[in-house]
N, CA, C and O atoms as a printed pandas DataFrame, in Angstrom:
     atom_number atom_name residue_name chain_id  residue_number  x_coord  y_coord  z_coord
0              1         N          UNK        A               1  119.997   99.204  287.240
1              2        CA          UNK        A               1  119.982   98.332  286.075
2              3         C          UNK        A               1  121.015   98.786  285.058
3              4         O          UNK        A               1  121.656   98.025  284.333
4              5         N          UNK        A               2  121.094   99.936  285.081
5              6        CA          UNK        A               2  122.021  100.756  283.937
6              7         C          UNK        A               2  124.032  100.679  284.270
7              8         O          UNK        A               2  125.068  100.809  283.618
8              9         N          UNK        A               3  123.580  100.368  285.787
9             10        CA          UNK        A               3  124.632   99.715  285.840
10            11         C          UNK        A               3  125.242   98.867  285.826
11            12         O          UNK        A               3  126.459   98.813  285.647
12            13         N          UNK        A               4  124.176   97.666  286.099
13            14        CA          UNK        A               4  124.846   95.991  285.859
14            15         C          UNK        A               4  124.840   95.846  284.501
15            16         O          UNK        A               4  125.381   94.800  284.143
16            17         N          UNK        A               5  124.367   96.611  283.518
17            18        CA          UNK        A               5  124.710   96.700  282.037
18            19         C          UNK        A               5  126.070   97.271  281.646
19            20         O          UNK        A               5  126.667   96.757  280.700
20            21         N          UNK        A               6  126.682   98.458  282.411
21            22        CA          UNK        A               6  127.652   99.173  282.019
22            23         C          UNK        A               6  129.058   98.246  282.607
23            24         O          UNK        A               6  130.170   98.268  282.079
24            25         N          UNK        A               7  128.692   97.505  283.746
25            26        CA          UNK        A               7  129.395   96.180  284.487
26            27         C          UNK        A               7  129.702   95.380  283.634
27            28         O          UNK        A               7  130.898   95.161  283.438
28            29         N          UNK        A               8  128.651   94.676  282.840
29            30        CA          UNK        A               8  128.811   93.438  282.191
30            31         C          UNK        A               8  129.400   93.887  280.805
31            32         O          UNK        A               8  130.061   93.089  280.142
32            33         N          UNK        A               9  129.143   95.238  280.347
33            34        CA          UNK        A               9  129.906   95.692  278.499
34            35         C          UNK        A               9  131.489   95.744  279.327
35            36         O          UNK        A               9  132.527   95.539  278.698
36            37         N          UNK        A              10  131.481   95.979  280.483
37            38        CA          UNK        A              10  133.123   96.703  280.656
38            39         C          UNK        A              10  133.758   95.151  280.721
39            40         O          UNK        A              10  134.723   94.861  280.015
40            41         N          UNK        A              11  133.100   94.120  281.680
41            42        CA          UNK        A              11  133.929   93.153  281.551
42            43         C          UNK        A              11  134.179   92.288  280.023
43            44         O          UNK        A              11  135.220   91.692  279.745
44            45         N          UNK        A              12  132.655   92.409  278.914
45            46        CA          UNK        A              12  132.981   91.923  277.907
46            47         C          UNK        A              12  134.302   92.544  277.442
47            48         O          UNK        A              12  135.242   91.838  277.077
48            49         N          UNK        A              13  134.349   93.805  277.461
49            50        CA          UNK        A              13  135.415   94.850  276.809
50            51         C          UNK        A              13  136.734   93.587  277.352
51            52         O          UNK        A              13  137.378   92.907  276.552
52            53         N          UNK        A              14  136.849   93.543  278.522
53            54        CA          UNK        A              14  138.323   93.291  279.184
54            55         C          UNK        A              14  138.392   91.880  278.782
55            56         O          UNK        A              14  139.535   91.434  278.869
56            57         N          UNK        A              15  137.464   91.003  278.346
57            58        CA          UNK        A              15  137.666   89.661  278.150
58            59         C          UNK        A              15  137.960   89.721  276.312
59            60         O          UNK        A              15  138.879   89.034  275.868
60            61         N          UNK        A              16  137.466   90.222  275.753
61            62        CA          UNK        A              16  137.645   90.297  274.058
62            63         C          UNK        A              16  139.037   90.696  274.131
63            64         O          UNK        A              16  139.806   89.977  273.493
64            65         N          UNK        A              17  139.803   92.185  275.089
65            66        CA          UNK        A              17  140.853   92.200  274.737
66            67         C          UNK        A              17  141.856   91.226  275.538
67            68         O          UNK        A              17  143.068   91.369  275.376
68            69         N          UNK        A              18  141.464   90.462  276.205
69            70        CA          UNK        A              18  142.505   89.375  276.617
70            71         C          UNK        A              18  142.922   88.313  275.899
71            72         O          UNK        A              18  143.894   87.559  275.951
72            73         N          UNK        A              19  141.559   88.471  274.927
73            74        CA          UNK        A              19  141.880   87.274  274.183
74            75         C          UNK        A              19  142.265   88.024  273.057
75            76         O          UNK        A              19  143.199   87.365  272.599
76            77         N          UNK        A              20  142.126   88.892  272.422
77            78        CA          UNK        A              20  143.222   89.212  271.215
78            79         C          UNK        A              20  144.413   89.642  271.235
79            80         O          UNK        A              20  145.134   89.635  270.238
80            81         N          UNK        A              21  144.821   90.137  272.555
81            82        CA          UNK        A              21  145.956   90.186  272.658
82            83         C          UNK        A              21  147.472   89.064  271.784
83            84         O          UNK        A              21  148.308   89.430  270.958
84            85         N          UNK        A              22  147.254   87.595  272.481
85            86        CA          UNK        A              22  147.864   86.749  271.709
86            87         C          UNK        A              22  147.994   86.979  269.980
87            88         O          UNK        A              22  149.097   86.854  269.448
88            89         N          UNK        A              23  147.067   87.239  269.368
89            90        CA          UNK        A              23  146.829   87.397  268.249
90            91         C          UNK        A              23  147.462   88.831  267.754
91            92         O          UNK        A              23  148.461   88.903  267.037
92            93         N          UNK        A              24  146.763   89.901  268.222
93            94        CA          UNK        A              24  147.712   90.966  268.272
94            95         C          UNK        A              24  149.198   91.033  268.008
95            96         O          UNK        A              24  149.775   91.473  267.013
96            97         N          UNK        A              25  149.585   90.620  268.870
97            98        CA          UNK        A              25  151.148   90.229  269.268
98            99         C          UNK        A              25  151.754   89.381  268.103
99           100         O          UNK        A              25  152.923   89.599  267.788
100          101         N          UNK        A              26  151.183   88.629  267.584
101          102        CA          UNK        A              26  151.176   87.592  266.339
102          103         C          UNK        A              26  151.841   88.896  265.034
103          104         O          UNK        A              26  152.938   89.150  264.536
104          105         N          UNK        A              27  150.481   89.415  264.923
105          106        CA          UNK        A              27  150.445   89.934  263.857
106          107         C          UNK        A              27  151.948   91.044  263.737
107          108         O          UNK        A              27  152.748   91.124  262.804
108          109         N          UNK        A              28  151.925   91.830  265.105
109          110        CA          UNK        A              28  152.996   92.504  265.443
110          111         C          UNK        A              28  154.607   92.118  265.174
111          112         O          UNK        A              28  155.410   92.992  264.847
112          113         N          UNK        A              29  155.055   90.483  265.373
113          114        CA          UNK        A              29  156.131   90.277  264.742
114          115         C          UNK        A              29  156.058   90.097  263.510
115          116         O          UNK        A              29  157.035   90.369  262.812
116          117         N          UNK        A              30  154.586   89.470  262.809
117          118        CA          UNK        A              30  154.936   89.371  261.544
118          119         C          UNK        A              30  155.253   90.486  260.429
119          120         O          UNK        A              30  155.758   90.318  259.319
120          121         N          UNK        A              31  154.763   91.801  261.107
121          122        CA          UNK        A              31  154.988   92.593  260.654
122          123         C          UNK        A              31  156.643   93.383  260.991
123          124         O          UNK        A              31  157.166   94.070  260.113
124          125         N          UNK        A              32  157.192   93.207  262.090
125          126        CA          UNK        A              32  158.357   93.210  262.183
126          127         C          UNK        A              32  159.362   92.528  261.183
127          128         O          UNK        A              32  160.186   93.033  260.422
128          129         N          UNK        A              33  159.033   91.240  261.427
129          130        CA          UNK        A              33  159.616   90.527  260.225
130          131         C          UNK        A              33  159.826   90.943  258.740
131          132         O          UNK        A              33  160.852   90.869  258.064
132          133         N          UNK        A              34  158.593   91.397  258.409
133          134        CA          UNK        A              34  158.495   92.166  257.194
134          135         C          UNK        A              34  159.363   93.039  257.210
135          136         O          UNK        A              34  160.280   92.866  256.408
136          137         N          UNK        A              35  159.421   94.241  258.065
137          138        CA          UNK        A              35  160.599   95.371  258.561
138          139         C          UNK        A              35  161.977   94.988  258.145
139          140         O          UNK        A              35  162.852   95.500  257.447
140          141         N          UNK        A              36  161.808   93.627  259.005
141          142        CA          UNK        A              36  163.579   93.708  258.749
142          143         C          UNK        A              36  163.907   92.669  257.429
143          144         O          UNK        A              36  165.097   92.368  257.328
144          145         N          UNK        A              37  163.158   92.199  256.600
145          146        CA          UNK        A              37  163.392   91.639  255.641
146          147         C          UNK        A              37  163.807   92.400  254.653
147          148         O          UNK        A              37  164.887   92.362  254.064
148          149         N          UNK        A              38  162.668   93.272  254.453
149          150        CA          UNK        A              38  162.971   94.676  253.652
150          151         C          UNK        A              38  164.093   95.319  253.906
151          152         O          UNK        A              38  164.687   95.822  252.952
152          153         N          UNK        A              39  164.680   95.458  255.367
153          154        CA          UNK        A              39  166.174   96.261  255.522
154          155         C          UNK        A              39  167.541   95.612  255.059
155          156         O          UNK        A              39  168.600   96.211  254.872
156          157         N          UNK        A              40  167.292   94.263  254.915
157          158        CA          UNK        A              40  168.432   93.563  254.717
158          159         C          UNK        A              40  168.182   93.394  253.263
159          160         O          UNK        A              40  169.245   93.095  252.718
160          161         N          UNK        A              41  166.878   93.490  252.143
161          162        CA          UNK        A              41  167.252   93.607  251.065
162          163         C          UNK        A              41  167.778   94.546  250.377
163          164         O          UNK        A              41  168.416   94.575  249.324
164          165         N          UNK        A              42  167.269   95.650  251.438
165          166        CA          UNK        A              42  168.465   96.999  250.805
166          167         C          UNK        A              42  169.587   96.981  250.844
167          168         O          UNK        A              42  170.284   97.404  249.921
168          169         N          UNK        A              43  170.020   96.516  251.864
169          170        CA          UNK        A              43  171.474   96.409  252.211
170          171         C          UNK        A              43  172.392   95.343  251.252
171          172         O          UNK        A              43  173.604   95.417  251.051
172          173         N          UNK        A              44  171.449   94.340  250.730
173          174        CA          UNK        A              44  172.132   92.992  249.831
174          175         C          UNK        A              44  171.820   93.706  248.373
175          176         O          UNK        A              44  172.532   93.169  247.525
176          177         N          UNK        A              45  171.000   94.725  247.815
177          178        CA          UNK        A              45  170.732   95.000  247.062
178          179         C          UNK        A              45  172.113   96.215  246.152
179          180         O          UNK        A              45  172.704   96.236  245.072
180          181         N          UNK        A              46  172.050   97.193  247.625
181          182        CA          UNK        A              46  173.328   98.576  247.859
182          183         C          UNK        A              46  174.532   97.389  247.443
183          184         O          UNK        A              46  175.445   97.469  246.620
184          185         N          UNK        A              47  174.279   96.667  248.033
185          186        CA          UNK        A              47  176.101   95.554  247.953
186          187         C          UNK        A              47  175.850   95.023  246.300
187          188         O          UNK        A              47  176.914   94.859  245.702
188          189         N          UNK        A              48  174.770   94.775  245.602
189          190        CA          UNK        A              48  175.141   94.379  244.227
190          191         C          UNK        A              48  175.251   95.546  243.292
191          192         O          UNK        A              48  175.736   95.474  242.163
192          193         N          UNK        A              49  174.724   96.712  243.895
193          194        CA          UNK        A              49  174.485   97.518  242.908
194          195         C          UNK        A              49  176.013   98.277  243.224
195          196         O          UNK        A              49  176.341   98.729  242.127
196          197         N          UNK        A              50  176.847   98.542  244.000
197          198        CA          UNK        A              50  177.795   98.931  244.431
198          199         C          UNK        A              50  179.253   98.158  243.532
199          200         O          UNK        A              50  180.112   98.800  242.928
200          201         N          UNK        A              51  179.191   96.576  243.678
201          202        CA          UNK        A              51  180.068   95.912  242.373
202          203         C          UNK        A              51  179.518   96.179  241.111
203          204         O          UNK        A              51  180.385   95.959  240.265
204          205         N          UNK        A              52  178.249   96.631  240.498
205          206        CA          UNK        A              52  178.277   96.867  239.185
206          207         C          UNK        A              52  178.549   98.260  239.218
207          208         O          UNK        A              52  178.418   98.695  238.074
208          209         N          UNK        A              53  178.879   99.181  240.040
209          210        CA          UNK        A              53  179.263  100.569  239.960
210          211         C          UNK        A              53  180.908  100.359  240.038
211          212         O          UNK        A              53  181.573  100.894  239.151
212          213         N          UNK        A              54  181.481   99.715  240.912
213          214        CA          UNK        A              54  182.808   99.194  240.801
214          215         C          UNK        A              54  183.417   98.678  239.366
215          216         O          UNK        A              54  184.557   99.002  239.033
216          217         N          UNK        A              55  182.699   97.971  238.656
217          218        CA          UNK        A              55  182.910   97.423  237.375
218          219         C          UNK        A              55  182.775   98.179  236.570
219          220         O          UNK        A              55  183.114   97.831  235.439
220          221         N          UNK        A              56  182.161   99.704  236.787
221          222        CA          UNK        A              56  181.725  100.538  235.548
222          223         C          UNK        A              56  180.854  100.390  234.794
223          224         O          UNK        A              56  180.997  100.893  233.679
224          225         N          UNK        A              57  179.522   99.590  235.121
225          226        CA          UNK        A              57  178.232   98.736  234.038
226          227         C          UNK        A              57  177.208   99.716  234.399
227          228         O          UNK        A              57  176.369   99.876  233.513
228          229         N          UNK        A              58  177.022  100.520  235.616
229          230        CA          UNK        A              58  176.347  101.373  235.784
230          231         C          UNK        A              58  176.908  103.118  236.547
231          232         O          UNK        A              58  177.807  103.113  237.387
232          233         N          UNK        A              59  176.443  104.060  236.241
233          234        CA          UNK        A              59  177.365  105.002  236.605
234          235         C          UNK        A              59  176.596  105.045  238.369
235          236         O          UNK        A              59  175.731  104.252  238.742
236          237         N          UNK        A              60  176.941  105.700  238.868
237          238        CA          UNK        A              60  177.098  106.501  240.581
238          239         C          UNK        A              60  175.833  106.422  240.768
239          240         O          UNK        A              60  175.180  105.572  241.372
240          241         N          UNK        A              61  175.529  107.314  240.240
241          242        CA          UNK        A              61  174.271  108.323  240.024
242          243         C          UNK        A              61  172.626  107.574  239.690
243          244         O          UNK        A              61  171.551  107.787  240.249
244          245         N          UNK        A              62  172.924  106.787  238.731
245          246        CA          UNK        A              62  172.357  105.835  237.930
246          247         C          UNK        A              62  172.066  104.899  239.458
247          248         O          UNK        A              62  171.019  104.907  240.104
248          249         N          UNK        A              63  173.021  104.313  239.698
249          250        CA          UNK        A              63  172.541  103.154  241.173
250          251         C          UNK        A              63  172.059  103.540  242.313
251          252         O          UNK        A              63  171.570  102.684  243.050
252          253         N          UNK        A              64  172.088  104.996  242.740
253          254        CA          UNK        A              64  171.582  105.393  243.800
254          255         C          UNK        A              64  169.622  104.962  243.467
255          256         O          UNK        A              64  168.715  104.297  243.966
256          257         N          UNK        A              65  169.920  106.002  242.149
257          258        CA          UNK        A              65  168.146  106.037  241.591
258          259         C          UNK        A              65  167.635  104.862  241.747
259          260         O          UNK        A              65  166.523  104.644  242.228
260          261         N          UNK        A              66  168.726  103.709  241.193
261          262        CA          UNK        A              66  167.649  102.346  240.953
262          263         C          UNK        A              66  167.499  101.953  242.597
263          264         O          UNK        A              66  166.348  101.637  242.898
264          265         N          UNK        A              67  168.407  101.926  243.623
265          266        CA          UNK        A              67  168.455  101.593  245.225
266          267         C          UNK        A              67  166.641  102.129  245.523
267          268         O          UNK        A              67  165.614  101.488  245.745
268          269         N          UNK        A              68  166.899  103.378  245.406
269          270        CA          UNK        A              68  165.883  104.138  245.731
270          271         C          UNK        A              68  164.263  103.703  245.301
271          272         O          UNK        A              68  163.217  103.762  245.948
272          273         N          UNK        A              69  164.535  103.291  244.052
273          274        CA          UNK        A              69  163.053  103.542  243.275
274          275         C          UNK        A              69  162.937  101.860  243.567
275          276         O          UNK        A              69  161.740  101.593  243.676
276          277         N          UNK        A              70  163.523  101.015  243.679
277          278        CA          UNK        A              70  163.468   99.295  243.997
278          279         C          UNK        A              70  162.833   99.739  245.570
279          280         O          UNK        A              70  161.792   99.196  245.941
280          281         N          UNK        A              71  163.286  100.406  246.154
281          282        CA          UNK        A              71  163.149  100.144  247.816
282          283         C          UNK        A              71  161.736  101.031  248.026
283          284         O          UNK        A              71  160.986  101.085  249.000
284          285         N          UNK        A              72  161.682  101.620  246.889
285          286        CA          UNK        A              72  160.145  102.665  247.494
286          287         C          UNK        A              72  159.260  101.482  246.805
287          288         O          UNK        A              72  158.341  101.065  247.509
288          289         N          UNK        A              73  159.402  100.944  245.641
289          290        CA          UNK        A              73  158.478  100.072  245.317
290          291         C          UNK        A              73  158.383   98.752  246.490
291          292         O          UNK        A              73  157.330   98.201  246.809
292          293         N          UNK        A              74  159.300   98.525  246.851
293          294        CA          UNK        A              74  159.525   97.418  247.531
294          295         C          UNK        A              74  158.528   97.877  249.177
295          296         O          UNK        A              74  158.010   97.036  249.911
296          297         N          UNK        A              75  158.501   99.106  249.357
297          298        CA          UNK        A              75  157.800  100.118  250.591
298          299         C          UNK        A              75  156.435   99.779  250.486
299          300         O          UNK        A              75  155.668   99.585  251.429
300          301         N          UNK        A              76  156.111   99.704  248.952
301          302        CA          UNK        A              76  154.878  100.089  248.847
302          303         C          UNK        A              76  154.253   98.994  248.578
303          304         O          UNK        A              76  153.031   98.954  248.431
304          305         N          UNK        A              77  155.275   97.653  248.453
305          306        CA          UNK        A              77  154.385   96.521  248.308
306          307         C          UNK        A              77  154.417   95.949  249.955
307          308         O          UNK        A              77  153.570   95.086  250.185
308          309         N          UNK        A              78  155.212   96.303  250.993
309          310        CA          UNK        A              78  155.067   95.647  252.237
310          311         C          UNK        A              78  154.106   96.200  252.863
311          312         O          UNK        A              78  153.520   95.645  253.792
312          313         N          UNK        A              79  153.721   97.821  252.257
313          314        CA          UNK        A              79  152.689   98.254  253.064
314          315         C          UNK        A              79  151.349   97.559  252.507
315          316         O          UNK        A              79  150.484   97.510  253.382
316          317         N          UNK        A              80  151.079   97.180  251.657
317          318        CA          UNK        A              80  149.437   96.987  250.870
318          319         C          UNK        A              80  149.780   95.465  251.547
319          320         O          UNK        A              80  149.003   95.013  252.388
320          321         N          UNK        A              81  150.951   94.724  251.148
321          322        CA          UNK        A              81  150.599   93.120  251.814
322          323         C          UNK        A              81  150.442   93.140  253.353
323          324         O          UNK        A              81  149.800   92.218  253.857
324          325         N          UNK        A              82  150.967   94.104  254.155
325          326        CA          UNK        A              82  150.538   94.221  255.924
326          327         C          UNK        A              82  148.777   95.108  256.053
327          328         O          UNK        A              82  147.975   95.162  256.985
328          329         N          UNK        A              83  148.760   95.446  255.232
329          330        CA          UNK        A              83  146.986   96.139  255.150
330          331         C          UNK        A              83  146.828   95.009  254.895
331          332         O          UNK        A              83  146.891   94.367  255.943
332          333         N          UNK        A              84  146.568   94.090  253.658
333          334        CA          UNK        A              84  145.749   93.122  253.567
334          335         C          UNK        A              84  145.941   92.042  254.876
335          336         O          UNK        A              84  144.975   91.736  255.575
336          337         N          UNK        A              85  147.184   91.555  255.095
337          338        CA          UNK        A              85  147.106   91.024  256.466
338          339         C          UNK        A              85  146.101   91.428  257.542
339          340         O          UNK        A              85  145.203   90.655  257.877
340          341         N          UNK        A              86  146.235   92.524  258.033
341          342        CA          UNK        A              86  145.420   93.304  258.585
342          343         C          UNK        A              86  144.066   93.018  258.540
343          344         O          UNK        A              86  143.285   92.508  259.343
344          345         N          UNK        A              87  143.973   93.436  257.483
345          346        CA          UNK        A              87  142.199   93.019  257.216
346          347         C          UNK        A              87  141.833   91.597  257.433
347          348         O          UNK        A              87  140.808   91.307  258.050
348          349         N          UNK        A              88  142.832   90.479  256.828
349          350        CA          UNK        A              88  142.717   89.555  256.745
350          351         C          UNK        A              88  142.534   88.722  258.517
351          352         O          UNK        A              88  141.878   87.756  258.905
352          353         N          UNK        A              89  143.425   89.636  259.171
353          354        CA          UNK        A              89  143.378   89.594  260.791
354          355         C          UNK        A              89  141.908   90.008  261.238
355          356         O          UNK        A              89  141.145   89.123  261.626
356          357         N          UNK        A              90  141.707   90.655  261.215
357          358        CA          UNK        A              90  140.249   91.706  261.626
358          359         C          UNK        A              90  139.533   90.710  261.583
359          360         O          UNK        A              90  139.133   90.219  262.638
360          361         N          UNK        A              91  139.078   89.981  259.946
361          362        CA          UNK        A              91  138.184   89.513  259.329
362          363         C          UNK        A              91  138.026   88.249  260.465
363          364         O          UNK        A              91  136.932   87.996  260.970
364          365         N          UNK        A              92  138.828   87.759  260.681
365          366        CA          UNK        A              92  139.296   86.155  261.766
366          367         C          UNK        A              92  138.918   86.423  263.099
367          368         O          UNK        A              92  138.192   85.623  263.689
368          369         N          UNK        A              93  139.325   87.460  263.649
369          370        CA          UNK        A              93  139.138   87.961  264.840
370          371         C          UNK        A              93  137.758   87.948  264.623
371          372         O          UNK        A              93  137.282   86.857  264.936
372          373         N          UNK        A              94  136.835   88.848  264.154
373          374        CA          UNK        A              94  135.458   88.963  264.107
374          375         C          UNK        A              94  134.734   87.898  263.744
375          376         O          UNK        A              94  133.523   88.045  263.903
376          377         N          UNK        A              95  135.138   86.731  263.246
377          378        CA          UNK        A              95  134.510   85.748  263.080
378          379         C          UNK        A              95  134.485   84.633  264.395
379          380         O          UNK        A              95  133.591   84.015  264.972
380          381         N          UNK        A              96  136.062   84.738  264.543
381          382        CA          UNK        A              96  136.331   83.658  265.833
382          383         C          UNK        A              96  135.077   84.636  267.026
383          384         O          UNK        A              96  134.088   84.049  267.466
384          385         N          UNK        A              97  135.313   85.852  267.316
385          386        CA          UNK        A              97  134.606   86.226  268.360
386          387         C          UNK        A              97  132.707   86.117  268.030
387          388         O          UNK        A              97  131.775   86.423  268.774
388          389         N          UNK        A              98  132.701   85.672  266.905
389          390        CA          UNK        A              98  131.146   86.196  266.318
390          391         C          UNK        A              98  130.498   84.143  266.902
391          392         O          UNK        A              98  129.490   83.956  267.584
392          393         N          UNK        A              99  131.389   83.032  266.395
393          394        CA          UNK        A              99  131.723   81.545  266.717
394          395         C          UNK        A              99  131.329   81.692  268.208
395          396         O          UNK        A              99  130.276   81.252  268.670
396          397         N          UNK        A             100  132.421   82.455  269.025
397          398        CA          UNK        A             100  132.262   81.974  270.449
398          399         C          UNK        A             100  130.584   83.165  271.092
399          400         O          UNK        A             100  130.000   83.221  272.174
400          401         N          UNK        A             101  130.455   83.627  270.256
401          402        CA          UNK        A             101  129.269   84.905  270.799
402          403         C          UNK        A             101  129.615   85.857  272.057
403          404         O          UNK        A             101  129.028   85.891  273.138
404          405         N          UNK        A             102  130.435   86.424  271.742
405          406        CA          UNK        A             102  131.449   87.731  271.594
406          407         C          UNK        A             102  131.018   88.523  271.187
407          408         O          UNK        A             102  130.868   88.575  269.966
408          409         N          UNK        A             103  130.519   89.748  272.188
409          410        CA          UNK        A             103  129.888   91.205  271.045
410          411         C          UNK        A             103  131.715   91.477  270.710
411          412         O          UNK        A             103  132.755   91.038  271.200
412          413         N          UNK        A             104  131.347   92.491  269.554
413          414        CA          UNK        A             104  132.366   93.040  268.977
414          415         C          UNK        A             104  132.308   94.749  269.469
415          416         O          UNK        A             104  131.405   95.405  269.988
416          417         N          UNK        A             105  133.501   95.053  269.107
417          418        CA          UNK        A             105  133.329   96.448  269.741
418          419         C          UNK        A             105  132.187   97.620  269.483
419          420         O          UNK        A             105  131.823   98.494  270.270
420          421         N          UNK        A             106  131.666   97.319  267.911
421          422        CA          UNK        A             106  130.880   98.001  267.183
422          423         C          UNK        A             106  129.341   97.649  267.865
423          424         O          UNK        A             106  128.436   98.483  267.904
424          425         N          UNK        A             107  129.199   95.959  268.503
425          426        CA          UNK        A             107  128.549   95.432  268.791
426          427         C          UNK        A             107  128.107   96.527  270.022
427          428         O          UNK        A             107  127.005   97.071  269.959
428          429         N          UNK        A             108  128.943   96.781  271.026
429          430        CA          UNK        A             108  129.047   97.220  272.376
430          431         C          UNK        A             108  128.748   98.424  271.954
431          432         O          UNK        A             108  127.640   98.833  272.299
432          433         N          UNK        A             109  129.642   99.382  271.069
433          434        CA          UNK        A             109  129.218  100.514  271.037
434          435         C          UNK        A             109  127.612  101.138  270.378
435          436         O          UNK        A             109  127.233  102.292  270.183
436          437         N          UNK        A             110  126.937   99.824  270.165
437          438        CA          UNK        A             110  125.639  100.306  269.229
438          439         C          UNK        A             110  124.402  100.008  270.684
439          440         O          UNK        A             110  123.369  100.587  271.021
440          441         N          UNK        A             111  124.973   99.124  271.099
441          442        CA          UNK        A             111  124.014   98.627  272.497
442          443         C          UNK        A             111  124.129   99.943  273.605
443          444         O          UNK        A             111  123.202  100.059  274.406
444          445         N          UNK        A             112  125.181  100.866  273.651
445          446        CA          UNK        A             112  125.700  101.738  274.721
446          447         C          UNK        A             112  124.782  102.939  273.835
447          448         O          UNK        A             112  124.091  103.843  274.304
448          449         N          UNK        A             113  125.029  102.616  272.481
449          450        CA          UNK        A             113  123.932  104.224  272.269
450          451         C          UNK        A             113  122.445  103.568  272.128
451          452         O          UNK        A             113  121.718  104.555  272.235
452          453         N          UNK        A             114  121.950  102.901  272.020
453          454        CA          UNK        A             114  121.027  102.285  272.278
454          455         C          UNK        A             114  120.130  102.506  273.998
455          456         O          UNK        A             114  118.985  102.897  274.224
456          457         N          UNK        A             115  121.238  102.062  274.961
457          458        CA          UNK        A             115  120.879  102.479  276.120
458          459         C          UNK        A             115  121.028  103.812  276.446
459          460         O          UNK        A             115  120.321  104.245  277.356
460          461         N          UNK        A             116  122.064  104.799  275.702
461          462        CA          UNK        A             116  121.642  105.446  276.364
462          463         C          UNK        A             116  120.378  106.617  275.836
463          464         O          UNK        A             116  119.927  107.491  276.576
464          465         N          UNK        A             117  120.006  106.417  274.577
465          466        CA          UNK        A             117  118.697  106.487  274.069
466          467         C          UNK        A             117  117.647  106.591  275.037
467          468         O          UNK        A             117  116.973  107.434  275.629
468          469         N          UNK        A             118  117.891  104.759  274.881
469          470        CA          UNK        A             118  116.569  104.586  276.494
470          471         C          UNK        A             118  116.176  105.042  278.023
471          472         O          UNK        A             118  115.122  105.223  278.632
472          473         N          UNK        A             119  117.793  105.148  278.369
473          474        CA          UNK        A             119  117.771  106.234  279.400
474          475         C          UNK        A             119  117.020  107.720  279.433
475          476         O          UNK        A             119  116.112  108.136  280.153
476          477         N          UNK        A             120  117.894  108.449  278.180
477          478        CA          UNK        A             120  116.919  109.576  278.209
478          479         C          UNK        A             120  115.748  109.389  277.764
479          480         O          UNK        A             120  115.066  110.380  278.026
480          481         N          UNK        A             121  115.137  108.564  277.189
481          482        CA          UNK        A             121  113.431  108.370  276.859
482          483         C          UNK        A             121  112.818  108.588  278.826
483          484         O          UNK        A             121  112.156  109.442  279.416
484          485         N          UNK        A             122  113.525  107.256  279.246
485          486        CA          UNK        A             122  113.048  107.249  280.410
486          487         C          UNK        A             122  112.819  108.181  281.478
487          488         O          UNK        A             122  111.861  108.108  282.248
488          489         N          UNK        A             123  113.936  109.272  281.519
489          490        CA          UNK        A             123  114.655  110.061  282.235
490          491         C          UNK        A             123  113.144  111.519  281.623
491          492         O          UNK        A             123  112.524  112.144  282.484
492          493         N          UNK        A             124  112.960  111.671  280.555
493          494        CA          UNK        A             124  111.634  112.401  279.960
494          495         C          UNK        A             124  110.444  111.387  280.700
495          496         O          UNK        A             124  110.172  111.627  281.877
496          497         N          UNK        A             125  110.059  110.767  280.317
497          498        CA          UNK        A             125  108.846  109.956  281.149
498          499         C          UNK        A             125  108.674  109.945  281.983
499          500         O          UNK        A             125  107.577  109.678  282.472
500          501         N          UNK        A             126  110.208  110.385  282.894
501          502        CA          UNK        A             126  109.433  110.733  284.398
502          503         C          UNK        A             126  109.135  112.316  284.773
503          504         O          UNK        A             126  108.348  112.859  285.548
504          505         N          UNK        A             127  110.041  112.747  283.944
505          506        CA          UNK        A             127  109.827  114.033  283.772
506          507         C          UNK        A             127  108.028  114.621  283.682
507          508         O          UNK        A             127  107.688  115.557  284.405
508          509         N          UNK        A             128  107.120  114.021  282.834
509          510        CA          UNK        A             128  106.227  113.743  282.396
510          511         C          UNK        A             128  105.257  113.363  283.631
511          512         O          UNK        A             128  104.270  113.983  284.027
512          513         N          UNK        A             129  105.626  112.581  283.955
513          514        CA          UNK        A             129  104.870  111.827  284.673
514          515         C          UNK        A             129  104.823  113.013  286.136
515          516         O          UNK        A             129  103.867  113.065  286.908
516          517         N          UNK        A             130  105.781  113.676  286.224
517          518        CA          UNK        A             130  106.066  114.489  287.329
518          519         C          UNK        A             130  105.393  115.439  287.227
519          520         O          UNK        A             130  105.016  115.996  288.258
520          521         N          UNK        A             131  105.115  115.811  286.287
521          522        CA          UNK        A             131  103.749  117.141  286.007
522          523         C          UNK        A             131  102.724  116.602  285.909
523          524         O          UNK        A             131  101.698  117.256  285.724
């Protein structure tokens, strides 16, 4: 019995990740995208800040700092908007799978300590029963 249970969590396992995969993959360019959006604003950014260093409106030194401190802020807002994505992913995923009645992984892993609880209850009871 403990095995047509451990049968049927492994195939849920392989069917939940077949189907998030697509989605996965989703999220994966959009976050690429993000990557290289951010690289090319540095690069368009270095190119304006480079003619106002050419013109003399800002010194050398002065434009590196601002490159720097624009692009770490700019770091730190792609990372919190790809977390919230993230979550915002999770949140969908667990709902779409919760819609079609889909254990979730947490789902699987609470049923697996659950059984195997019951196992050793059982596994004592015969123990028991054997004396």
């Amino acid at each position: 019995m403990t095995d047509e249970i451990e049968v049927k969590i492994n195939e849920i396992k392989d069917d939940v990740a077949e189907r998030a995969t697509p989605l996965l993959d989703g999220v994966r360019r959009l976050m690429l995208a993000a990557v290289g959006a951010v690289a090319m604003t540095r690069d368009e950014m270095e190119q304006f800040v480079s003619r106002l260093v050419e013109r003399g409106e800002i010194a050398e030194r002065d434009a590196k700092k601002l490159v720097n401190d624009v692009m770490a802020r700019r770091k730190r807002e792609v990372e919190s908007a790809a977390d919230e994505a993230e979550a915002r992913v999770e949140t969908r995923l667990e709902q779409v799978l919760s819609r079609m009645n889909i254990p979730t992984k947490r789902d699987i892993d609470e049923l697996s300590d659950k059984i195997a609880l019951l196992s050793a209850r059982v596994e004592e009871l015969k123990k028991n029963r054997a004396q």
